[in-house]
Every structure is written in C-alpha cells, then in structure tokens.
VEXDREN-2710 file (C-alpha; in Angstrom, 1 decimal):
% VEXDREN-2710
k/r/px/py/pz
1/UNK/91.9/87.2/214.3
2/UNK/88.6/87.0/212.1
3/UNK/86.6/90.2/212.0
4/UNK/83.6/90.7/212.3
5/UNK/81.6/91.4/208.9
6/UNK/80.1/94.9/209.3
7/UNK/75.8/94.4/209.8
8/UNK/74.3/97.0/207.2
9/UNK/70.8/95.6/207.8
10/UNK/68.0/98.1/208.5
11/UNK/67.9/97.2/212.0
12/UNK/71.4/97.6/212.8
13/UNK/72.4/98.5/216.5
14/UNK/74.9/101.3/214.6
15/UNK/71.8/102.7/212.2
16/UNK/69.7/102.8/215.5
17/UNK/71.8/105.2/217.1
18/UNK/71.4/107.9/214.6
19/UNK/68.0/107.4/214.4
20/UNK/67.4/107.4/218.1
21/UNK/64.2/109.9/218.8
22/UNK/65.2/112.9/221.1
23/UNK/63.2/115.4/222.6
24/UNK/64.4/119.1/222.0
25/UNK/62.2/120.7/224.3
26/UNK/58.9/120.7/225.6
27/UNK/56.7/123.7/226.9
28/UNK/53.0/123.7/229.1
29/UNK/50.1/126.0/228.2
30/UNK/50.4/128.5/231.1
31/UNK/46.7/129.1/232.0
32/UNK/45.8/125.1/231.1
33/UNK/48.6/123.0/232.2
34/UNK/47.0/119.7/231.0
35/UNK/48.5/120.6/227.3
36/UNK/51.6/121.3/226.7
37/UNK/53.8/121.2/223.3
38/UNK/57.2/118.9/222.1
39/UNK/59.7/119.5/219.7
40/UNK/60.9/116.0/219.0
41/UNK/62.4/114.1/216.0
42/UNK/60.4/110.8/216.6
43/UNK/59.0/110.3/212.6
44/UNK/62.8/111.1/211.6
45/UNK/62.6/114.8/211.9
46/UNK/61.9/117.6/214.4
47/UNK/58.4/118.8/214.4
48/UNK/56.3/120.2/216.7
49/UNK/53.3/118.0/218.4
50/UNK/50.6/118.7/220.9
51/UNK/51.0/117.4/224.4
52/UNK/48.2/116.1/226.2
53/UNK/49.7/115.7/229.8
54/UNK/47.5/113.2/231.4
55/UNK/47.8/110.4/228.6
56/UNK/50.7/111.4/227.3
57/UNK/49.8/111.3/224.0
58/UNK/51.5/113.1/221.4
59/UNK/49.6/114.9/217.8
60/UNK/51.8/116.2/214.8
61/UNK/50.7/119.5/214.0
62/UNK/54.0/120.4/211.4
63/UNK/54.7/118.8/208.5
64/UNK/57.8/121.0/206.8
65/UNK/60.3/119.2/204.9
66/UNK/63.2/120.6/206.5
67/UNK/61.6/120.3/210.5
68/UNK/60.4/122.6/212.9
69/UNK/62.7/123.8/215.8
70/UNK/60.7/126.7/217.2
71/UNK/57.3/127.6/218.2
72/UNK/54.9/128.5/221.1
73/UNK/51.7/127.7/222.7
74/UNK/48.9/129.6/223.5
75/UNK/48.0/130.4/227.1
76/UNK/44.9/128.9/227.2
77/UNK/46.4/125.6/225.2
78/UNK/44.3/126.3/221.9
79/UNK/46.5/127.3/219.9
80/UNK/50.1/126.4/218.4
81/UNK/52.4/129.1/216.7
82/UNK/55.3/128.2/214.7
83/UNK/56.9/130.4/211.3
84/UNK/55.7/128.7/208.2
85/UNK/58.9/129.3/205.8
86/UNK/59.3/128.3/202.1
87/UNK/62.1/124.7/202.4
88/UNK/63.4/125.7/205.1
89/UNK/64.7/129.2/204.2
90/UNK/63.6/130.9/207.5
91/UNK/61.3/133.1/206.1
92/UNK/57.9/133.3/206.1
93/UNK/55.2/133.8/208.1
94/UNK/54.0/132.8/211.9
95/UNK/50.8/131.0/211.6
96/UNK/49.1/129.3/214.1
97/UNK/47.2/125.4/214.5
98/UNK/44.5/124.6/216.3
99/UNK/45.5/122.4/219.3
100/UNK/43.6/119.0/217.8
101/UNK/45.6/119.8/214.8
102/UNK/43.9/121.3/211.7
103/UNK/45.2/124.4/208.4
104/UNK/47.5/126.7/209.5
105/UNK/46.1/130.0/210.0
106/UNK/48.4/133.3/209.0
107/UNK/48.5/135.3/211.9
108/UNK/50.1/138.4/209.9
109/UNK/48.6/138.4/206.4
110/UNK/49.0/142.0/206.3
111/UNK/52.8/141.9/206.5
112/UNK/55.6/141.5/204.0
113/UNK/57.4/137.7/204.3
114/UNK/59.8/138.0/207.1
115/UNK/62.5/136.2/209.4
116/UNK/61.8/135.7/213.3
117/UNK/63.8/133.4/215.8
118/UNK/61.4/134.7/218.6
119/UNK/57.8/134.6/219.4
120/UNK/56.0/134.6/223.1
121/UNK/52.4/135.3/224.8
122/UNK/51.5/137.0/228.4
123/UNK/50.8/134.6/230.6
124/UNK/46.7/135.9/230.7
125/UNK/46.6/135.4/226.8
126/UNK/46.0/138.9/226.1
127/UNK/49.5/139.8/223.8
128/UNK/51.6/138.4/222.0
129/UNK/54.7/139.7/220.7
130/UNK/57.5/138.6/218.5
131/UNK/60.4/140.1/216.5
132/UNK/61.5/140.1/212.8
133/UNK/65.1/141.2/211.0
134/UNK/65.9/142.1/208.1
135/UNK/67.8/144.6/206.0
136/UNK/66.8/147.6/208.5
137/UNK/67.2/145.9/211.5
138/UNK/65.3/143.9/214.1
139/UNK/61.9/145.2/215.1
140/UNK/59.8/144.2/217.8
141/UNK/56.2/143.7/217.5
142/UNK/53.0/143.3/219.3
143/UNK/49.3/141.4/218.7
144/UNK/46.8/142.7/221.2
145/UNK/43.5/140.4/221.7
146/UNK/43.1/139.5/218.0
147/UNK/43.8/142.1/217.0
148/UNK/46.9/143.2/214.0
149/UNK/50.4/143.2/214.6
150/UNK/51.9/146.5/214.9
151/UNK/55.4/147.4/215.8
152/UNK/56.7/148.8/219.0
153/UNK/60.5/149.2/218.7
154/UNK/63.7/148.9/216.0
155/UNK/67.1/148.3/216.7
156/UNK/70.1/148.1/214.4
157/UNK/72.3/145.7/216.0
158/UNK/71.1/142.0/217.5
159/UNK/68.2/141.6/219.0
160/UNK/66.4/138.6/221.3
161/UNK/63.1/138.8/222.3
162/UNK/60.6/140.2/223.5
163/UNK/59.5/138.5/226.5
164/UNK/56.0/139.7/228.6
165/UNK/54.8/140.3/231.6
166/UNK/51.8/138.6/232.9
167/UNK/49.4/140.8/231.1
168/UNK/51.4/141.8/228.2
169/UNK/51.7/145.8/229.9
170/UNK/55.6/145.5/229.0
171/UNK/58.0/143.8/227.1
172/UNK/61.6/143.5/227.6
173/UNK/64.4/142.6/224.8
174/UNK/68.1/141.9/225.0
175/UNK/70.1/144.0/222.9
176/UNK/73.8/145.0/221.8
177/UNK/72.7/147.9/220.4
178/UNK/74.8/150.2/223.0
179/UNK/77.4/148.1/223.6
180/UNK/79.3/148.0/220.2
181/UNK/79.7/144.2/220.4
182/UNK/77.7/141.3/221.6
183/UNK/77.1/142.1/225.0
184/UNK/73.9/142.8/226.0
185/UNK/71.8/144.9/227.6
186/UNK/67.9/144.6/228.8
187/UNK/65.1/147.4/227.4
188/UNK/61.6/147.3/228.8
189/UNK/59.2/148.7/226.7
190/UNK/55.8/149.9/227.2
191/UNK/53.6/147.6/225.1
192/UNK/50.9/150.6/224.3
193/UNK/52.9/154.1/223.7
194/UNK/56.4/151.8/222.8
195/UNK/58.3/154.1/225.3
196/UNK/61.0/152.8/227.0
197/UNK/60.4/152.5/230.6
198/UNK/64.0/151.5/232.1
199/UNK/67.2/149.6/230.9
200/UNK/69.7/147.3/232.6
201/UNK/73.2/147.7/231.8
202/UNK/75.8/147.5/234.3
203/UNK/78.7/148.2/231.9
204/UNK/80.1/148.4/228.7
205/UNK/82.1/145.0/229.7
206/UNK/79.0/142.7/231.0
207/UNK/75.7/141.1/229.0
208/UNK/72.3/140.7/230.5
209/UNK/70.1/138.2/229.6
210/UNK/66.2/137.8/230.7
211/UNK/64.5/135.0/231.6
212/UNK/60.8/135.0/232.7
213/UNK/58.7/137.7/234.3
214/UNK/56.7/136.8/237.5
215/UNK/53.8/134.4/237.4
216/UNK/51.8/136.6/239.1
217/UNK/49.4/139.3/238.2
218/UNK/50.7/143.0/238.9
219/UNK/54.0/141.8/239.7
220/UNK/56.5/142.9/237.5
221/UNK/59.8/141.4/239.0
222/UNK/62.0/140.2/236.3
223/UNK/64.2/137.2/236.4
224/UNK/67.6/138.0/234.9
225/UNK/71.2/137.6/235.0
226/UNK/74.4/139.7/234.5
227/UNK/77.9/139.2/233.8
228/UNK/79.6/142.1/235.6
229/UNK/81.8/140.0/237.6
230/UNK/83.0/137.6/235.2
231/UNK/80.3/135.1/235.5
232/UNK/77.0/135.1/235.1
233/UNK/75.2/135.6/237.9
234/UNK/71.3/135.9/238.4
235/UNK/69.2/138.4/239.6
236/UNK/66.0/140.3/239.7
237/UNK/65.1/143.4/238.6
238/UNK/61.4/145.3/238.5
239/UNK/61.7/147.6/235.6
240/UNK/58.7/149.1/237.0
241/UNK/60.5/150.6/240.5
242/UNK/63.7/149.9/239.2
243/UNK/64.6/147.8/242.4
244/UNK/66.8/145.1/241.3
245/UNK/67.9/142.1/243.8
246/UNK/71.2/139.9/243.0
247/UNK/70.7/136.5/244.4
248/UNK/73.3/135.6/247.1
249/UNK/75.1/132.7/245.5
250/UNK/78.7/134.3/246.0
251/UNK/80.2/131.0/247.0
252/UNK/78.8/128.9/244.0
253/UNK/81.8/128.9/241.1
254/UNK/80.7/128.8/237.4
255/UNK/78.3/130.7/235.4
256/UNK/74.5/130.6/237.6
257/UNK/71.3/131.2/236.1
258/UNK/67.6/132.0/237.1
259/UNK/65.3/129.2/234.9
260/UNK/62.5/129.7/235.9
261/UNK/59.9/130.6/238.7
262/UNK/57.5/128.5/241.0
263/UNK/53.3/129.3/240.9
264/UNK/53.7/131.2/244.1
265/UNK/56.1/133.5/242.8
266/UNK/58.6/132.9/246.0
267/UNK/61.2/130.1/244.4
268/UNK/63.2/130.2/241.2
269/UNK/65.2/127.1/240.1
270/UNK/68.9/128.2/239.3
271/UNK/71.1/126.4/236.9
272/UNK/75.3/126.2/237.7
273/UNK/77.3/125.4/234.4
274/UNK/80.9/124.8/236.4
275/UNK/83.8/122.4/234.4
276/UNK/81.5/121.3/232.4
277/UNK/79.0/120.0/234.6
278/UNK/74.9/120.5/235.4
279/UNK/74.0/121.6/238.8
280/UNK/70.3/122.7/239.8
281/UNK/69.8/124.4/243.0
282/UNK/66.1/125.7/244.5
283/UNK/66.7/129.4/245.4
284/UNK/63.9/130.9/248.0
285/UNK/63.2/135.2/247.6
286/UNK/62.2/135.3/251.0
287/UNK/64.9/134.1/253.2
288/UNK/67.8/134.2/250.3
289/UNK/68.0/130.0/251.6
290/UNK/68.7/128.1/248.8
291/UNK/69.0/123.7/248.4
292/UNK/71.4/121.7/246.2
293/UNK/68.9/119.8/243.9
294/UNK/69.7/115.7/244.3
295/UNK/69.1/115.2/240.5
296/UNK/70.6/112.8/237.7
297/UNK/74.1/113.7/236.6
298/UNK/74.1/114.9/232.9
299/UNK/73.0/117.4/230.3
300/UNK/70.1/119.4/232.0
301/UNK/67.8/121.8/229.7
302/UNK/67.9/123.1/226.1
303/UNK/68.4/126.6/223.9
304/UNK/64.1/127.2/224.4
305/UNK/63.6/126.6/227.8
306/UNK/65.5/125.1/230.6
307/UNK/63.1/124.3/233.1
308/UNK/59.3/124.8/234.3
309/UNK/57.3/124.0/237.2
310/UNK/53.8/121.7/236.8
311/UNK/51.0/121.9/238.7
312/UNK/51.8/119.4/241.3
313/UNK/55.3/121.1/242.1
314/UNK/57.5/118.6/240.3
315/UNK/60.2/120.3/238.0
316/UNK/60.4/119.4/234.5
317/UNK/63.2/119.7/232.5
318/UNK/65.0/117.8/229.4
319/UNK/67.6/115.7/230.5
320/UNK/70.5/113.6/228.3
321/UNK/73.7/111.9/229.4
322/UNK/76.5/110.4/226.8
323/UNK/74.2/107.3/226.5
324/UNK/70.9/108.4/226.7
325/UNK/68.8/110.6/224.1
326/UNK/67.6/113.5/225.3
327/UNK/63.8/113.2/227.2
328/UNK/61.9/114.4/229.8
329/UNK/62.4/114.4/233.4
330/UNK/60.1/114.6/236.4
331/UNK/62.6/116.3/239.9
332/UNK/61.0/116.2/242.7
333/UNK/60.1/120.5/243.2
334/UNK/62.0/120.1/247.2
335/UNK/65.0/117.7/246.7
336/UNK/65.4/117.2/243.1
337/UNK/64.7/113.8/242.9
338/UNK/64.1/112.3/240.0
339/UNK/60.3/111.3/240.0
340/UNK/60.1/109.9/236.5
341/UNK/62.1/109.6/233.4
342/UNK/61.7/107.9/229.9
343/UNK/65.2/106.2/229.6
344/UNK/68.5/105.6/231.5
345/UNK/72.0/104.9/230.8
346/UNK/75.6/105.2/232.3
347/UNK/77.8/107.7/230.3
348/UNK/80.6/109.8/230.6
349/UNK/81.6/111.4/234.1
350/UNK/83.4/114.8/234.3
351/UNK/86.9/114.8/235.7
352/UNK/89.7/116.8/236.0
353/UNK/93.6/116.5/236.1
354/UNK/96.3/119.0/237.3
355/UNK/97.7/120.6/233.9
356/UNK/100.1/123.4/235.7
357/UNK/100.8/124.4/239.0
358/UNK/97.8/126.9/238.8
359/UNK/95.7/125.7/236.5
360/UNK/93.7/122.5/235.9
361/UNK/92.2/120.7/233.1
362/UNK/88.6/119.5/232.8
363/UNK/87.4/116.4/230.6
364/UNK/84.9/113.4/230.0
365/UNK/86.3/110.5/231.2
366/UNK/84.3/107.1/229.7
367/UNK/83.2/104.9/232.1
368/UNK/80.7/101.7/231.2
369/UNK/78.2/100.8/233.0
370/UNK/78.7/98.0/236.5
371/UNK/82.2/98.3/235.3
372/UNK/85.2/100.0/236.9
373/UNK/86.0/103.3/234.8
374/UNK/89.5/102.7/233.1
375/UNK/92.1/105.9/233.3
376/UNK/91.2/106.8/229.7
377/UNK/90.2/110.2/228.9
378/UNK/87.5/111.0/226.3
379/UNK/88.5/114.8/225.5
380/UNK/89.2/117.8/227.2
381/UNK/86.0/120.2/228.4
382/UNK/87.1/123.2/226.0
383/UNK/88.1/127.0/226.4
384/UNK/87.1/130.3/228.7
385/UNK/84.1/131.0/226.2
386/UNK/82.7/126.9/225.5
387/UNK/82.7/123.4/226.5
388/UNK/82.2/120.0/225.6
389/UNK/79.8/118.7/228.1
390/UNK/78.3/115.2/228.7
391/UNK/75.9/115.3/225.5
392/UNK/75.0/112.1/224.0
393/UNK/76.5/112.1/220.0
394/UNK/75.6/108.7/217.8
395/UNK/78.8/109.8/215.8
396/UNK/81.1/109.8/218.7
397/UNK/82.4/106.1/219.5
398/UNK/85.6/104.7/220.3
399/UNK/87.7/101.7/221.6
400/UNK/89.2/102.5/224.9
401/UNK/92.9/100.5/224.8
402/UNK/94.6/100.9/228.3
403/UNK/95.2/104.7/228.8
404/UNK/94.2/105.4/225.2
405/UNK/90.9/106.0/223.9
406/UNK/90.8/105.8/219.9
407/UNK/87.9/107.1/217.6
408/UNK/86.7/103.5/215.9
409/UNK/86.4/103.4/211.5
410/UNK/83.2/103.6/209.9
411/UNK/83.0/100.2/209.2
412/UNK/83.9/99.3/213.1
413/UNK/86.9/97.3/212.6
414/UNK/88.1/96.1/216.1
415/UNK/92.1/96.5/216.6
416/UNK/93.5/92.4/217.0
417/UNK/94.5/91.2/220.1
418/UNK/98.1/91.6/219.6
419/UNK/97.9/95.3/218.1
420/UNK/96.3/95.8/221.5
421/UNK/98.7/94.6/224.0
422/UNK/101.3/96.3/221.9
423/UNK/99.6/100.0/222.3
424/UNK/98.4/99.2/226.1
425/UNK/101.1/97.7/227.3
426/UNK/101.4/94.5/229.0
427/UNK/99.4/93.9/232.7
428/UNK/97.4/96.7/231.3
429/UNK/93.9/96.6/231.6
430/UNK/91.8/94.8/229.1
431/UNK/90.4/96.8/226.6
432/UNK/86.7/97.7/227.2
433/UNK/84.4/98.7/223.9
434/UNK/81.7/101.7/223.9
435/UNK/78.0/99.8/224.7
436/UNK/75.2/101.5/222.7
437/UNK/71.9/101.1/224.0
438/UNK/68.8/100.7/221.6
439/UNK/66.2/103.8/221.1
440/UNK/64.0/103.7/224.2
441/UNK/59.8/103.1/223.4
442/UNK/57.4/105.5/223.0
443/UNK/58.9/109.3/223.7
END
C-alpha cells in the first residue's frame, strides 16, 4: 500500500488545526451591555479586543508579545483594564485602554511594579479593587471614583479576589489563610475602615469559593459554594445579616455551582460537573423550582467566567466539544436552547463501563459524525481530584482500529490494510479515521 506523502503546505488541514482561533472568554460591560470584551487568539495569539454587541465587531486593544489572558471592563464600557508586564514576566502594572482603543494609561503610577491575577469593578462603577503578591504576601486593594489605590487587607497564605458588591461597600476574598492548606474560606471586608465584617468557613475540611454578588442595589446576597459534604455545593450567603441559604439540589450528583445571576436578582444559572460531563440547570430563589437546561453537549464555560445573562434573557456562555474550537453561545434564558452559535461539530461522547463490582469507570468514547460510534474508547475521565473532559486538543488524533484506538505519528502515516485486519481482528469493523474540521469564519 502506497502512502500518502505528508502535505507541509501552509494551508494544510493538520497546520489549520493548531491555528484554529478560540475564544477564551468573553465578558459585557455591566451598566452598558452593548460592549462587551474577548479574550481570543484570532491574529495567532490571545489578546484582549473590544466587543461591540450589535455588529459584532471585534477591536484589538493589546499588543504584548507573549498574549494577554486577563483583564476587565469598565461598568460603563469605557474602559479596558489589563496588567501591562515586561515579556510576559507577570509583573507590571494594571493600566487601562480606552474602549475605541488608544495608549495605555497606568492606573497605579504611585506603586512599586507588582504581580496580580485578579482585578474587578462594582457593578455602579464607583470601585474597583484588585490584589497583588509578593514576598509579604497577598494584599487586597481598592480605587474609589478616580481616586489612588490604597490597600484594605494582607494575608500570608493564597489569596483570590476580591469581588464587589453592587456599589463597592464590601469586598469579599477566598483565602487559605486559616485553614493550613488549600482550602478555602470567604472574608468580607468593609471597603472604607478594611474591617472584617463576617467569614464563611464551615470547617477545617471544606473550601468556599464566591461567585458574584447580587445585581441589585442594597442587596448584598452573595452567590457561593461549599464543600462540606464532599461536593461542592452552592449557596447564598448575605455577609451583611449573615443569613446564608443552601440551594436544594440534594438529588443532583457531582460537584454544582452558582454562575451567575439573572437582572431580576430571582434566578441563578448552576453548573453540574458529574463523570466528566456539562450540565446547566436554571435554579429559581423564590420557589427553590429549578429546570434541566436543553443545551449542546460539551465543554461549557472557562477559568474567568462561566456564564452571564444579556439583556434580552438569553445565556451566554463559551462552549467547545472535541471538534469544535471554543466560541460563543446564545441558550435560550427558560429552556436552554441553543439560540445561536459560531461553529458545530460531532465529538467525543462521555461513557462509562463497569470496572469492579462497586465502582465504575468513566471515559471519552470517539464517535464520527452520521456514523455509528465503534466500541473504542478514547481515554479514561481521570481521578477523585481531575478529569479529562470533552475539550477539543489539535494535538490529540488517532486511528480507531476495531476496539483499539491508536495515537497517529507526526507525519500521519496510516497503518496498511493488512496490519489492520491483523490488530482488529477479522469481521471486525472497518477502521474509521479522526475527521478534522477547518477553522470556522469570523470569531
């Protein structure tokens, strides 16, 4: 059997795969929803562009050599934040860009280079806070309406954070600095004195984790979730009244997050991570009703932000299956229908297989599209604290063979017919190959 000579064109299906554009995550201005920002690696690497919603259209605003993977908008959509480092090296600076694009601005000349992962503004536009580290520590720091940043809290151990209430009157941070290890615990801290108001901590055992406060003015509910009983589990605590409210989702297995809240303050969209496998439901605060969401099967959300709802009540949310780049999904905000979307595919499905008498195991099993799925599994879902879920990977291709399922070379070289029948099996199914699609247009 000939094979095939190897295409090491420019515009080889194989080169197109790794240079497929993805969208990382995407965030709306929260008091002017028609802007929004993308992280996306469309001219090759991730920067950050402005959104405008209507058209579509997208503006560079970073141009760093080694990419831009975090950053913020402003309330009011004017404004872009992002840390200006020196090649990559994390530390720097957060400036901010005007919204048509325009030279970055340093937003805290007065301080000493530093490291942040973190930056966030009150809904109303009035603070902003962030957090540095360094040698002593992580501190957490505040901007009020212009004016310098000053610093609120410290902790010695790992720090996330902060995140605001509506109008920046407290901020709350997730913190191992009781615990010992990397569990967690939530602080909320008076943004003018820096006193701590309350703290969330269950037990020495579980981790806490926020999520967003309440769109609404004067309401200080908190959504948040808690690992007590083994899973995470959401809930929602006031840090004000120090009422707290754990959803009731007892018969939903997995880990279950809060991601995020509807304009009216009633509805939160919760996220189920169970073998491996995405599952939105729309959770109501004042009946405890919830709905299964009818959306897409695959990869739901990102590390920045899972989920947000627009103005017309759609859901959007960043959405990638084994075939399919990552992009941006419309859900319909009642039944999770998918509204719009920017590219399809057929990928991997999650399946799982009797390993002991009490204990399954959970995997990808490769299926191509219009095509029965042969019995081939693709790899196993992981361990108790991970798993290997339906991303899409350009490195990851194989030749499926029968029951086998075989990584192919670098230079694609197809096993012969005979070599085939031999590993398969005779009668066995004929072998199927891994169908790539082309980068979708536009996003």
């Amino acid at each position: 059997m000939m094979l095939k000579p190897m295409d090491v064109g420019e515009e080889a299906a194989w080169r197109q795969r790794f240079r497929a554009a993805t969208i990382q995550w995407t965030a709306l201005a929260e008091a002017n929803p028609a802007r929004g920002l993308v992280c996306t690696n469309r001219d090759g690497i991730f920067q950050l562009y402005g959104w405008d919603v209507a058209s579509g259209r997208l503006t560079r605003l970073t141009d760093q050599p080694a990419g831009v993977m975090q950053g913020m908008i402003s309330a009011d959509g004017e404004w872009v934040y992002t840390l200006q480092d020196a090649q990559g090296n994390e530390i720097g600076h957060y400036v901010r860009v005007p919204f048509a694009g325009g030279t970055p601005e340093d937003v805290t000349p007065e301080m000493p280079p530093y490291a942040s992962f973190m930056i966030r503004q009150s809904r109303s536009g009035r603070v902003t806070g962030f957090l540095t580290a360094g040698a002593e520590g992580f501190r957490i720091h505040v901007m009020e309406d212009g004016q310098a940043a000053r610093q609120i809290a410290q902790y010695r151990q790992l720090t996330f954070g902060p995140i605001l209430s509506y109008d920046g009157e407290i901020a709350v941070v997730d913190t191992t600095e009781h615990s010992g290890n990397l569990n967690t615990s939530l602080i909320a801290i008076d943004t003018r004195s820096g006193e701590v108001i309350a703290e969330l901590w269950d037990s020495p055992d579980a981790s806490h984790n926020f999520t967003a406060f309440s769109p609404l003015a004067g309401d200080f509910r908190l959504l948040a979730s808690s690992s007590q009983s083994g899973y995470e589990r959401p809930l929602v605590w006031n840090p004000r009244t120090g009422e707290r409210i754990d959803l009731k989702i007892d018969d939903i297995p997995g880990d279950v997050t809060p991601w995020c809240w509807s304009a009216d303050g009633q509805r939160v969209v919760l996220g189920q991570l169970h073998q491996a496998v995405y599952q939105l439901y729309l959770y109501d605060l004042t009946d405890h009703s919830r709905r299964k969401l009818e959306h897409p099967s695959g990869v739901l959300g990102s590390y920045n932000g899972n989920a947000y709802f627009a103005p017309d009540g759609d859901v959007y949310v960043t959405w990638q299956d084994s075939m399919t780049p990552s992009c941006l999904i419309a859900l319909d905000g009642q039944s999770g229908r998918l509204v719009t979307r920017r590219a399809g595919g057929s990928g991997a499905r999650s399946s799982s297989r009797r390993a002991t008498a009490r204990r399954s195991r959970v995997g990808w099993r490769r299926q191509k599209a219009k095509a029965p799925s042969l019995p081939s599994w693709k790899r196993t879902a992981g361990q108790r604290q991970s798993c290997a879920n339906s991303t899409r990977r350009a490195a990851r291709r194989g030749w499926i063979t029968g029951s086998r399922l075989r990584r192919s070379t670098t230079t694609d070289r197809r096993p012969s017919a005979k070599t085939s029948r031999k590993r398969s099996g005779a009668g066995s199914a004929s072998r199927k190959w891994t169908t790539w699609r082309r980068p979708m247009p536009g996003w």
